[in-house]
C-alpha positions in Angstrom: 129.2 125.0 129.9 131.7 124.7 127.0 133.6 121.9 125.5 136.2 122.9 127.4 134.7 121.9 130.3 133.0 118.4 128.6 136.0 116.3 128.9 134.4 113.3 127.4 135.6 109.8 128.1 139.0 108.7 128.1 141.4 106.1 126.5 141.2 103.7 128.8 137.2 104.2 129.8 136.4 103.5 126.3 138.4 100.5 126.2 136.6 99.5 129.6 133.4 99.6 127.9 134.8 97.9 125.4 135.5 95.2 127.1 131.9 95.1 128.7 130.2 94.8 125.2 128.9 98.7 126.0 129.4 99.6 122.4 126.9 100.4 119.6 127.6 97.3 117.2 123.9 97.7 115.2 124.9 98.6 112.0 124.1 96.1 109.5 124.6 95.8 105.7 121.5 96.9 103.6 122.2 93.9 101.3 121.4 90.2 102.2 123.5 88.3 104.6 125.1 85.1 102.3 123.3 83.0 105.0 119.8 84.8 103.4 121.1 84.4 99.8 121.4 81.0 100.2 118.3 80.4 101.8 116.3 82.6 99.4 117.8 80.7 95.9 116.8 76.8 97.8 114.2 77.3 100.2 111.2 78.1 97.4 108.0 76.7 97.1 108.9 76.0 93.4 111.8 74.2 94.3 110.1 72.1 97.1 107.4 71.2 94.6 110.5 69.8 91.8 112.2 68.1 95.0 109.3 66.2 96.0 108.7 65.3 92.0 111.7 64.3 91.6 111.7 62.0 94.7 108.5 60.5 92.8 110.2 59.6 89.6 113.8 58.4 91.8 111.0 55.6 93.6 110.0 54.6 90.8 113.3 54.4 88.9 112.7 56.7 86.2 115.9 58.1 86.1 116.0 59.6 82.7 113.1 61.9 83.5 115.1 63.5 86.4 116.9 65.5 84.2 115.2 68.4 84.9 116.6 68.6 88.6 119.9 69.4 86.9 118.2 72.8 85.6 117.1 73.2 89.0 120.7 73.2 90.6 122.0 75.0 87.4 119.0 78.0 88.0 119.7 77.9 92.1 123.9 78.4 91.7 123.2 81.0 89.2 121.2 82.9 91.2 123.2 82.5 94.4 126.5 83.4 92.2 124.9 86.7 91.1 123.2 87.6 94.4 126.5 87.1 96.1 128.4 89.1 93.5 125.8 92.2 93.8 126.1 92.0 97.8 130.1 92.4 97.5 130.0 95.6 95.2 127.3 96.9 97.9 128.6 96.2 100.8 131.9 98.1 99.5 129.3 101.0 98.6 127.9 101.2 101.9 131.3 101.5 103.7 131.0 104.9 102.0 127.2 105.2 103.4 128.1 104.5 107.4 127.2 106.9 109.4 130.0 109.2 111.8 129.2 111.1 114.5 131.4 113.8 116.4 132.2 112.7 120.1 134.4 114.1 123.1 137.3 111.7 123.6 140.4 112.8 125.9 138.7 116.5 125.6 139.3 116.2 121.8 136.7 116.3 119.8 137.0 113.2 117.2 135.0 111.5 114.0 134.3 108.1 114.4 131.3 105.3 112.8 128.5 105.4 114.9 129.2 101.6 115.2 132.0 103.1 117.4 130.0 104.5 120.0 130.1 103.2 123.6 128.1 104.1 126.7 128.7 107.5 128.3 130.0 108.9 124.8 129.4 112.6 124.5 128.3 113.3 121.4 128.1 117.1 119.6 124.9 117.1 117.6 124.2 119.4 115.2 121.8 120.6 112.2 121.7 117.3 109.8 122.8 114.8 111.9 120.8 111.8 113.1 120.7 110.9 116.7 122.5 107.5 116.4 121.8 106.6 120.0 119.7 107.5 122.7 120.8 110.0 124.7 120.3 113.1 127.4 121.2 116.5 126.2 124.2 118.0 128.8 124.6 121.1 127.5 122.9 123.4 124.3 119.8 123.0 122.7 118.6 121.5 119.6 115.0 121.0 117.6 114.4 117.5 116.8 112.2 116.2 114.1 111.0 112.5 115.8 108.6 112.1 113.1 110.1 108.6 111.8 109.3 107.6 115.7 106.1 109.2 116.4 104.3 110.2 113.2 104.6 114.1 114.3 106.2 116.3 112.1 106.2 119.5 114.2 109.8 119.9 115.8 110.3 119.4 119.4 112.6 121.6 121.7 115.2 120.0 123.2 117.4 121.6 126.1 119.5 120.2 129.3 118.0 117.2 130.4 116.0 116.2 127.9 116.0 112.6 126.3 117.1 112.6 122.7 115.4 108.8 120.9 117.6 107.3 118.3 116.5 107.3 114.8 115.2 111.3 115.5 117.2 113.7 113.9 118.8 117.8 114.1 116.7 120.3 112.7 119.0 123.3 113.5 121.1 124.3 117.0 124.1 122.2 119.0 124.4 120.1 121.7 126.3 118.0 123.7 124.6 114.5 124.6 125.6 111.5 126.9 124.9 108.2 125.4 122.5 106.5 127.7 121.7 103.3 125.5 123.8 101.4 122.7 122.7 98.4 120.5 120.0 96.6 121.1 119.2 98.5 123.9 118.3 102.1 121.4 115.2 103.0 121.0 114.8 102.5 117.4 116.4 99.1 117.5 113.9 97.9 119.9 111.2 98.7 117.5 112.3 97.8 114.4 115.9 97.3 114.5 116.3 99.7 111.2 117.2 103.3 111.3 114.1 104.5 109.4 110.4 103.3 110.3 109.8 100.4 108.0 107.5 101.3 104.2 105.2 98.8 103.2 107.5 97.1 100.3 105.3 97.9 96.7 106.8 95.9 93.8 104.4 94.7 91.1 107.2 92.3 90.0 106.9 90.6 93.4 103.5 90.8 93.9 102.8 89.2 90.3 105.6 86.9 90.9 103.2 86.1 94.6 100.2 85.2 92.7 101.5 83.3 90.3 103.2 80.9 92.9 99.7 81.3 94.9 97.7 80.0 91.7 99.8 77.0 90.9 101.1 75.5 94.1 97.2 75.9 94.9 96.4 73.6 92.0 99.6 71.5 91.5 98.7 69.7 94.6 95.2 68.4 94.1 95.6 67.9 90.2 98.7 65.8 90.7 97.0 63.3 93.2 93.7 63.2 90.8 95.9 62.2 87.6 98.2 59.8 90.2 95.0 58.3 91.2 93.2 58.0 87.6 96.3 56.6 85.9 96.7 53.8 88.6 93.3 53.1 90.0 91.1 54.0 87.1 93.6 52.9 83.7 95.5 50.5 85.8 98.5 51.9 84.3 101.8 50.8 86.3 103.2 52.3 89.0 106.3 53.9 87.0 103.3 54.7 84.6 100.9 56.8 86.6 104.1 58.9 88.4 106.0 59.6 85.0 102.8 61.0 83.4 101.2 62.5 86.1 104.7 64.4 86.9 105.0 65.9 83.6 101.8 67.7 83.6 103.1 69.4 87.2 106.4 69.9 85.7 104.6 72.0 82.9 102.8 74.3 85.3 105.9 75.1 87.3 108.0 78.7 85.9 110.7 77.2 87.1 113.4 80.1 85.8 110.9 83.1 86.1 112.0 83.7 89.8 115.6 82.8 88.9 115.2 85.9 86.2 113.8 88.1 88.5 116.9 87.9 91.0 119.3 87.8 88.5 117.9 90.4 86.9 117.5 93.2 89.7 121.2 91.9 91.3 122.4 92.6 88.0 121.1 96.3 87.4 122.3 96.8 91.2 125.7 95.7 90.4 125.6 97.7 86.9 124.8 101.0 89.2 126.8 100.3 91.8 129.9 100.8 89.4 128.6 103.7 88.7 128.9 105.2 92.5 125.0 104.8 92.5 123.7 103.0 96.0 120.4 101.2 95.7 119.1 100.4 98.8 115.8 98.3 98.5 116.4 96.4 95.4 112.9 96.9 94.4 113.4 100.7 94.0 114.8 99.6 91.0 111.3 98.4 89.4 109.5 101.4 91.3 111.5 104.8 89.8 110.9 103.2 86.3 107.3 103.4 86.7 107.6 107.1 88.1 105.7 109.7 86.4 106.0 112.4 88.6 109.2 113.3 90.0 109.6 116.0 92.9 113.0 117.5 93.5 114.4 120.3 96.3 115.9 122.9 95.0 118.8 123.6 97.5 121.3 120.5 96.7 119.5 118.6 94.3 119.0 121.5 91.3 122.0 123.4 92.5 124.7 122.4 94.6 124.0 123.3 97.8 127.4 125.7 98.0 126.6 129.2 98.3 128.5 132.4 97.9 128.0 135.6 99.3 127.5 138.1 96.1 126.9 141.2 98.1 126.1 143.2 100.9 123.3 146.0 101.1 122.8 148.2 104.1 119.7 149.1 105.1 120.1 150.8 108.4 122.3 153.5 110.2 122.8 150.5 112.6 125.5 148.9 110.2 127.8 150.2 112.1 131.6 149.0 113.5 129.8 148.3 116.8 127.2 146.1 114.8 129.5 144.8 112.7 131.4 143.3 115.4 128.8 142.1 117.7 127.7 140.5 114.1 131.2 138.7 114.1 130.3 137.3 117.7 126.7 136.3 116.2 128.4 133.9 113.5 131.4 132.7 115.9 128.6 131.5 118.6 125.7 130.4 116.3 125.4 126.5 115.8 124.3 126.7 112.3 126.5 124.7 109.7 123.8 124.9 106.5 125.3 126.0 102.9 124.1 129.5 103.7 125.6 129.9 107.5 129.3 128.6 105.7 128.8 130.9 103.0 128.2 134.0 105.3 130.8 132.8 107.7 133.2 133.0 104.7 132.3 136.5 103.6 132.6 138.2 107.4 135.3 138.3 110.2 133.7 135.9 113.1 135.5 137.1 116.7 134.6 136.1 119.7 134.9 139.0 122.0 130.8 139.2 122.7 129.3 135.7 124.6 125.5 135.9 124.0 123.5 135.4 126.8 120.5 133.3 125.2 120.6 131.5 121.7 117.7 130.7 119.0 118.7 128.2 116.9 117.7 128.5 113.1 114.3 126.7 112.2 112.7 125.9 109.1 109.4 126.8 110.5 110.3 129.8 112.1 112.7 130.8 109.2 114.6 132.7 111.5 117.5 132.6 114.4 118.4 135.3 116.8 121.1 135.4 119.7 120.5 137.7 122.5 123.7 139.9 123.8 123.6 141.6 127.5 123.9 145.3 127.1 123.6 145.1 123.9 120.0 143.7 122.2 119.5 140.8 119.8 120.4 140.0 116.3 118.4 138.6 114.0 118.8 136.4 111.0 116.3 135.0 108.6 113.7 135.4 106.0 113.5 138.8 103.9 109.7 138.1 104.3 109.6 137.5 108.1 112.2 140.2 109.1 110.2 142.9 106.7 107.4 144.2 105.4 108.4 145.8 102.3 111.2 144.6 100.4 112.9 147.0 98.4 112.8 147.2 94.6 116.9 146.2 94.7 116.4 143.5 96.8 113.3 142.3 94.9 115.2 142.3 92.1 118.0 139.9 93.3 115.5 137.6 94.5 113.9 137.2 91.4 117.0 136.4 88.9 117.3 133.4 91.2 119.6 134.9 94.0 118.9 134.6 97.9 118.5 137.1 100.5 119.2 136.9 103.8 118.3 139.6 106.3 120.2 140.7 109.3 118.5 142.3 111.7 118.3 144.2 115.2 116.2 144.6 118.4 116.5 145.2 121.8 114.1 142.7 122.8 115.4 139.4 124.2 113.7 136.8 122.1 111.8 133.9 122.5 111.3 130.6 120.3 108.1 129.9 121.6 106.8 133.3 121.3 106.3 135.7 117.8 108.8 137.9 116.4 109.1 141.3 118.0 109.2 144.3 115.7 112.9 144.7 114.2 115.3 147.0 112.9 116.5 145.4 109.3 120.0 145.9 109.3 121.8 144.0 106.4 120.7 142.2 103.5 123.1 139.8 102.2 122.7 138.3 98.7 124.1 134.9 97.9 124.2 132.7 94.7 123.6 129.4 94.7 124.9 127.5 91.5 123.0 125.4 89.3 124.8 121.5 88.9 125.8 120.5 85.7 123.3 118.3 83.4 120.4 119.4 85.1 119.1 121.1 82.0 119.9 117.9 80.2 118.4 115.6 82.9 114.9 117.8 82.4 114.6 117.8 78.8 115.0 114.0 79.6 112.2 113.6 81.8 109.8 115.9 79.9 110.8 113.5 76.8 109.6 110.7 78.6 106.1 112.2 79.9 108.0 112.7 83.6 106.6 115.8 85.2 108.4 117.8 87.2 107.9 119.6 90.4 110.0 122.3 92.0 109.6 122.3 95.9 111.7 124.5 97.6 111.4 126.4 101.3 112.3 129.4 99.6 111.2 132.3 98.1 108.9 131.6 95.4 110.7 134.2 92.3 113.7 132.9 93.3 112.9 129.2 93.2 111.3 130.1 89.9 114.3 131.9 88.4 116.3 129.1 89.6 113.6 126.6 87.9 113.9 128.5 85.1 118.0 128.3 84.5 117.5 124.3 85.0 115.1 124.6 81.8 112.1 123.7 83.8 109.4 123.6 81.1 106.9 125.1 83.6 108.9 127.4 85.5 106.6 130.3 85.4 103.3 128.1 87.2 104.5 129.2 90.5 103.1 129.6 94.3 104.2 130.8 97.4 102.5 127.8 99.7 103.3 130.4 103.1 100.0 132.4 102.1 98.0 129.4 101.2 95.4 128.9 104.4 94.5 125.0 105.1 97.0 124.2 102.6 96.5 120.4 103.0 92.7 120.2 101.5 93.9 122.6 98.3 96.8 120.6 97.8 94.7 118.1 95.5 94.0 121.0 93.2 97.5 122.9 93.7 99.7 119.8 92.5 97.8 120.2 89.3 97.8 124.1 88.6 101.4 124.6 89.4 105.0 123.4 89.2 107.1 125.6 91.4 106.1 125.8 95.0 108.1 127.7 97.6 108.5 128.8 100.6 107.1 124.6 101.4 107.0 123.6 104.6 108.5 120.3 105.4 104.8 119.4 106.4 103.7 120.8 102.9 106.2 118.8 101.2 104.8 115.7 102.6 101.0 116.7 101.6 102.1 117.7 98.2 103.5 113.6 97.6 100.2 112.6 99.0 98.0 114.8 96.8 99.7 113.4 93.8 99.9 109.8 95.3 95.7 110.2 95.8 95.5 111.4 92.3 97.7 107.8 91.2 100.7 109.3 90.3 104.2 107.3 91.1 105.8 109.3 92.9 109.7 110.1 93.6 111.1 112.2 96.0 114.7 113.9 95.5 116.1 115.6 98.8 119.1 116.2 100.7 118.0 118.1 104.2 116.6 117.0 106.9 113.1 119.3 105.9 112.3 116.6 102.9 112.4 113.6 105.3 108.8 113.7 105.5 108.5 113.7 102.0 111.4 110.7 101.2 109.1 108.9 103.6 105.9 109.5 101.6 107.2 109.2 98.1 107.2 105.6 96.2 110.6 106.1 95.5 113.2 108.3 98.1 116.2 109.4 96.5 119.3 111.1 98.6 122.3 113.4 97.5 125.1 111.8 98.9 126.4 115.4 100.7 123.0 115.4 101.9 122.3 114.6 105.7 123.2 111.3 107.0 119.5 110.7 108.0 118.4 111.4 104.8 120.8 108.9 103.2 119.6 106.1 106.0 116.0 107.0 104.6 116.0 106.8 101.3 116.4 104.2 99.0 118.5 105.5 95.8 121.8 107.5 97.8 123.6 109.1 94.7 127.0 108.9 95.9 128.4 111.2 93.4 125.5 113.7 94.2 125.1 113.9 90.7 121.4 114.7 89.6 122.4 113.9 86.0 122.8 110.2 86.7 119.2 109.7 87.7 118.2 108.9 84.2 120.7 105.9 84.2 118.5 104.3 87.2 115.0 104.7 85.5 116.4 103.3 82.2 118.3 100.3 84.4 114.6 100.0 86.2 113.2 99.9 82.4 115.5 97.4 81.0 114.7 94.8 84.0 110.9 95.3 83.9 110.7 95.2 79.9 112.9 92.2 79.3 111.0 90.7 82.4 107.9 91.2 80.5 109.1 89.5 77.5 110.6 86.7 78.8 107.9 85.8 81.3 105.5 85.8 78.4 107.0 82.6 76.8 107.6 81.0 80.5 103.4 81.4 80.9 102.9 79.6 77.9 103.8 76.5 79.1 102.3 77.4 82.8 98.8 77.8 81.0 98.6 74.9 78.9 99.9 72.7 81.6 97.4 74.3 83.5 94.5 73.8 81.2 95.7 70.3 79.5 96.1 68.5 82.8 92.5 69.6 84.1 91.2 68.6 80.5 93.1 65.0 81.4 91.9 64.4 84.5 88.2 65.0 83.3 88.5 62.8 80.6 90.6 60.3 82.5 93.3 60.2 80.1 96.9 60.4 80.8 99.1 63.7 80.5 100.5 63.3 76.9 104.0 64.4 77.5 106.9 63.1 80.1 109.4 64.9 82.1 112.5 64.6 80.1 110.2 66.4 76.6 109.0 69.3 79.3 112.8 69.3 80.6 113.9 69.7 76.7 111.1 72.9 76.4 112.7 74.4 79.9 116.0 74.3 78.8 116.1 74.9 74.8 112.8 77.2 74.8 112.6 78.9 77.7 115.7 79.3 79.6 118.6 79.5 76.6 116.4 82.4 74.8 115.9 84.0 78.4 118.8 84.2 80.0 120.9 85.3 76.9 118.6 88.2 76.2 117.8 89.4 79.5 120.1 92.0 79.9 119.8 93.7 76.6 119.1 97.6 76.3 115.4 97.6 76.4 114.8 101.1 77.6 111.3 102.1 75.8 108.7 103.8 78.3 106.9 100.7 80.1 103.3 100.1 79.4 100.8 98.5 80.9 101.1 96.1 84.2 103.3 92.9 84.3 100.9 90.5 85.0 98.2 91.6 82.5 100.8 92.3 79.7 102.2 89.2 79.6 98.8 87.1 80.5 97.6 89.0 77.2 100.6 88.3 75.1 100.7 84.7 76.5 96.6 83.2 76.5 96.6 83.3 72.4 99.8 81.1 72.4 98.4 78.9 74.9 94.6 78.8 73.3 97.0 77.8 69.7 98.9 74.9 72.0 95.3 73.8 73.3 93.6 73.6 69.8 96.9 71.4 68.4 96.1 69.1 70.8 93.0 68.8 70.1 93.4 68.2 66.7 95.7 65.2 67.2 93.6 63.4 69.5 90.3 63.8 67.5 92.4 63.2 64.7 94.0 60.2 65.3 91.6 57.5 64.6 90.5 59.4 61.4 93.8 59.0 60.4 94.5 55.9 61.8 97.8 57.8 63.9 99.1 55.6 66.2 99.1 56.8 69.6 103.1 56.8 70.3 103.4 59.1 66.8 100.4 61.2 68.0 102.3 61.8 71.2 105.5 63.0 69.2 103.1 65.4 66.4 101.5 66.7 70.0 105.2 67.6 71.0 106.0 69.2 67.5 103.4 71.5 67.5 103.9 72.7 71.0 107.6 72.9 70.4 106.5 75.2 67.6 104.2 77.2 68.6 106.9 77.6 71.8 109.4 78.8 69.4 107.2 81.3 67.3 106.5 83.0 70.7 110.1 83.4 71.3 110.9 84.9 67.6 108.0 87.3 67.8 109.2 88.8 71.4 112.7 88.7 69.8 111.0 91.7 67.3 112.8 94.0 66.3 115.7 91.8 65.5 119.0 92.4 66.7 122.0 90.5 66.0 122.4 88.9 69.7 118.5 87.8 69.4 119.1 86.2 65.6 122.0 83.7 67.2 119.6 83.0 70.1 116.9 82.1 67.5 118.8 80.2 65.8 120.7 78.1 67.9 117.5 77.8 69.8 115.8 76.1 66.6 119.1 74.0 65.4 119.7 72.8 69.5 116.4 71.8 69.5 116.3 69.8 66.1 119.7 68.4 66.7 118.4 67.5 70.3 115.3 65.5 68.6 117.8 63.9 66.0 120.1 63.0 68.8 118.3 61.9 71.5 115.3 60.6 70.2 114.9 57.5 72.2 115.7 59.4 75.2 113.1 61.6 74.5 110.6 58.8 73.6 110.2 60.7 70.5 109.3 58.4 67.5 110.2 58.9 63.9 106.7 60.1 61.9 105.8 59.7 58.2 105.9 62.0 55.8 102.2 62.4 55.5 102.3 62.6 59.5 105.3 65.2 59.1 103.1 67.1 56.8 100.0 67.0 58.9 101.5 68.1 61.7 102.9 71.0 59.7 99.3 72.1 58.5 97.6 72.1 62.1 100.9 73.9 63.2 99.9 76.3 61.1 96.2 75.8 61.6 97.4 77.0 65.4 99.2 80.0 64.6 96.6 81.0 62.6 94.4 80.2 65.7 96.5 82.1 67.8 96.4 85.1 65.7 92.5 85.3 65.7 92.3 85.3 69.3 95.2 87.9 69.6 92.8 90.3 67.7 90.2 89.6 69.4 91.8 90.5 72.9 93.4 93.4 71.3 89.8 94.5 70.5 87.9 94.0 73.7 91.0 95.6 75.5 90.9 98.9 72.6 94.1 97.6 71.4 94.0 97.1 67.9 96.9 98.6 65.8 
């Protein structure tokens, strides 16, 4: 059967099952829906937990204390604006990332999105392309890797008849398939409605972010009905009383921005990348690639450029005749390969079709080989120099080790079969190609070696010339090399390969896959470059999958960085994006846990001793906004780029307990310190409120080292906004005016709690080896 043959649906049938809803409408955008945005940015925990204080403080009429809900709409619009503004730029990037598909339409064959598809399409499948619906094979035959449906990796044979699954993709050969099932109604949609079988999502930002919110809405709850039910039961304090007081101390253990940062953080470096043609498609990936440490890239279209050119030809037989020559010309005119190295050959020779074949191999990368069959004639072979001979001549040898590949043609009069081993064979040709190196790629090394990144080289071909190749990129280790085809029970040495050697060829796309999970074992981060169909396995496996735009279109649905430029060189932009958000994160968050620990500890200290929270909303609100959120939010997209170190949670824990231990000691002082000085309590309130404003502000002028000019403005309009803010507002803030003894005293045990701070600093820098 030929297309000829295959009419294909016409006009008007398509518009028939147009009209029936038979179409494939399943695509949807990898960003949020604005329906999710929105729901995301108001339906939090945190925000619940402000609502419901707020509602507290509106019974009770203490409407100067709601202030802080305004901070809450503020942070919520923010985020939504941002979120909303990241989804447009890549919604417009993903038009670019939509899958086509080749169908029969009107016996023409035509391009069209897959969301195009409608039942009884005919589709031509070939090597690279992703089975988009579930169909039955008409005519041809294919290999299919179902791996991302089943878990097997070994490729299954598909001929007439058989059922192609969506979301399985075209190893090598061509087909012609009937769409049996659109929509909903596909295979893979019925599972998990995604293209790709779902990864566990890994961000320690997240995860952090989880606990955090786990800790505090855990204790918020019963800590705000004790100090409720102390203040009006036990003191007898008024209504208004016990709610203002007991809401401030809840207010105080609530991040309120931190999430708000997150979002606007990661939508920003998404937007930032997206104008630069680079596709991130799990926002997380973000956070992930800048944690890499090992980073495993394919040779074939991520190194070079995937566009080969035949150098020259090299007879080896008295076969290499005209007669070969043509039935050659047949071979390539016939053959359903469409890789880099079929185009290049088809380039170099005359195709004709003046000989049908009679039976067809198609090209696998297991077999490394494909053969057609031609009656009267024999069969030609083409593959491998190492599976279509035994000794490879010095010339040849030669070629393959400054970096060039070689590609036997070869002759039997056997009739082959894919299921069966390879028949002794007459080599025939050799044909040398080049394959060229992308720009920057020597650049981009250096780069990673800079930053402790190292490097593997995993390539299905031969090991010298994968070298060579490693070699002309600037790979630092481009002479630790294996060939992985004569390693026996290669998966239980990969733990000790990954470590002896950088360059590994002739990789299966199994191999590939136990390589990432021998480093993964050994807790590397891993990340996983590829464009063919032979690293999906791999993408899959790797913390963080990254796709050459011209790669397949499965491979781009897979992955979660597509470089749409298919420029290797840019990858450094992303980690340093993924280094700014997680650094500046890390900062800020340790000056939003100040306030989130002292809360924490003050408000259990109150309700033990039965006395009321010292602090009311509208003060905390003043500390959100002039503190936390003004410092944060200006700074948070500065150029912080430096290798990350250590975890989120713990880093900024450790830079945040000795400020909150300092806060806790001030305190103290004050209270026990009052009647000895015969302090009221209204002025011990404010000197409490100093000193925590203080010590708040030291914390934000130390993360602000080194200086630059943006975080000078931010300190000092932080300090002059808040000063002017006490000056102003005073009675708002219940702030009374203090003495200048009490001005001086609340200077010294300031100072006493810096000082305090400091000590206990050293002493977690200690027990944690971390003394400078």
């Amino acid at each position: 059967m030929d297309q000829k043959q295959i009419k294909g649906l016409t006009h008007g049938e398509v518009l028939q099952r147009q009209q029936r809803g038979e179409v494939n409408r399943q695509q949807k955008t990898i960003s949020k829906s604005y329906s999710q945005i929105f729901r995301e940015n108001i339906c939090t925990l945190f925000n619940l937990l402000n609502v419901l204080i707020a509602i507290a403080l509106a019974l009770v009429g203490a409407w100067s204390n709601l202030v802080f809900i305004v901070i809450i709409i503020a942070n919520v619009c923010i985020g939504i604006i941002q979120e909303i503004h990241a989804k447009k730029l890549v919604d417009e990037l993903s038009l670019l990332m939509i899958p086509h598909v080749k169908v029969l339409r009107d016996q023409q064959q035509v391009t069209i999105h897959v969301d195009e598809i409608v039942m009884d399409d005919i589709m031509i499948l070939e090597a690279g392309d992703q089975i988009c619906c579930d169909s039955v094979v008409i005519d041809g035959e294919i290999e299919a890797n179902e791996s991302l449906l089943t878990g097997e990796s070994d490729p299954i044979h598909k001929n007439q008849e058989s059922d192609l699954l969506s979301g399985s993709s075209v190893i090598s050969g061509k087909c012609y398939a009937k769409v049996i099932h659109v929509g909903e109604d596909n295979y893979t949609s019925r599972l998990t409605n995604e293209v790709k079988k779902a990864k566990e999502l890994q961000s320690e930002l997240l995860n952090s972010m989880r606990k955090v919110t786990k800790v505090t809405s855990f204790m918020i709850v019963p800590l705000g009905i004790i100090l409720f039910l102390e203040a009006y039961f036990l003191r007898q304090d008024a209504l208004s009383q016990a709610v203002i007081s007991s809401s401030a101390g809840l207010l105080g253990m609530l991040p309120k921005g931190l999430v708000l940062l997150m979002s606007v953080s990661l939508a920003a470096g998404v937007t930032k990348l997206a104008k630069q043609k680079i596709l991130i498609q799990d926002i997380y990936s973000l956070e992930t690639l800048a944690h890499v440490d090992t980073l495993c890239l394919d040779k074939t279209g991520t190194i070079t450029n995937g566009k080969m050119k035949v150098e020259k030809v090299e007879f080896l037989s008295s076969l290499s005749s005209d007669t070969f020559t043509e039935y050659f010309g047949s071979y390539l005119h016939y053959s359903d390969d469409n890789n880099a190295t079929y185009q290049a050959i088809c380039d170099h020779f005359t195709l004709n079709e003046k000989y049908v074949p009679s039976q067809k191999v198609a090209f696998s990368s297991q077999r490394k080989w494909s053969a057609m069959t031609f009656d009267d004639y024999g069969s030609i072979v083409m593959g491998a120099p190492e599976r279509l001979m035994k000794n490879l001549p010095a010339s040849l040898m030669q070629q393959i080790e400054n970096g060039k590949r070689v590609i036997i043609i070869a002759y039997t009069q056997n009739k082959l079969d894919a299921k069966a081993p390879l028949p002794e064979v007459t080599p025939v040709l050799a044909i040398v190609l080049t394959d060229m190196i992308r720009k920057d790629v020597e650049k981009t090394l250096q780069y990673f070696d800079s930053q402790g990144v190292d490097v593997k080289v995993i390539s299905g071909d031969h090991v010298l010339a994968v070298s060579k190749i490693a070699q002309m990129a600037g790979l630092k280790n481009y002479d630790k090399y294996i060939d992985l085809s004569e390693v026996q029970n290669s998966e239980s040495q990969m733990d000790e390969l990954v470590n002896q050697y950088s360059v590994f060829g002739r990789v299966t796309p199994q191999q590939k896959k136990w390589l990432v999970e021998a480093l993964k074992r050994q807790g590397h981060t891993v990340a996983m470059t590829g464009d063919g169909v032979n690293d999906m396995l791999a993408l899959k496996e790797a913390d963080c999958s990254i796709a050459i735009a011209e790669g397949s279109e499965a491979v781009k649905q897979l992955s979660q960085i597509v470089l749409l430029n298919s420029e290797f060189s840019c990858l450094p932009e992303v980690v340093l994006e993924g280094r700014r958000v997680v650094n500046n994160l890390t900062r800020v968050a340790s000056v939003f846990f100040i306030k989130t620990i002292y809360s924490i500890i003050l408000t259990i200290a109150c309700a033990i001793c039965n006395i009321p929270f010292p602090f009311i909303p509208i003060q905390i609100t003043l500390i959100d906004f002039a503190i936390e959120a003004w410092p944060s939010f200006l700074t948070l997209l500065e150029p912080q780029t430096q290798k990350i170190k250590g975890q989120f949670l713990p880093t900024v824990l450790k830079n945040t307990f000795p400020h909150a231990c300092g806060v806790l000691l001030c305190f103290l002082l004050v209270y026990t310190g009052r009647p000895l000085f015969h302090i009221p309590m209204e002025q011990s309130v404010t000197m409490m409120y100093l000193a925590l404003a203080c010590m708040s502000m030291q914390a934000v002028i130390v993360s602000s080292f080194p200086m630059t000019k943006l975080r000078l403005f931010v300190c000092v309009t932080m300090v002059l906004g808040f000063i002017l803010a006490i000056l102003l507002f005073h009675q708002l803030l219940h702030i009374t005016m203090l003495t200048y003894s009490q001005i001086i005293l609340t200077i010294i045990i300031t100072c006493i709690g810096l000082l305090f701070k400091e000590v206990v600093r050293h002493i977690i820098a200690f027990k944690t080896k971390d003394v400078k």
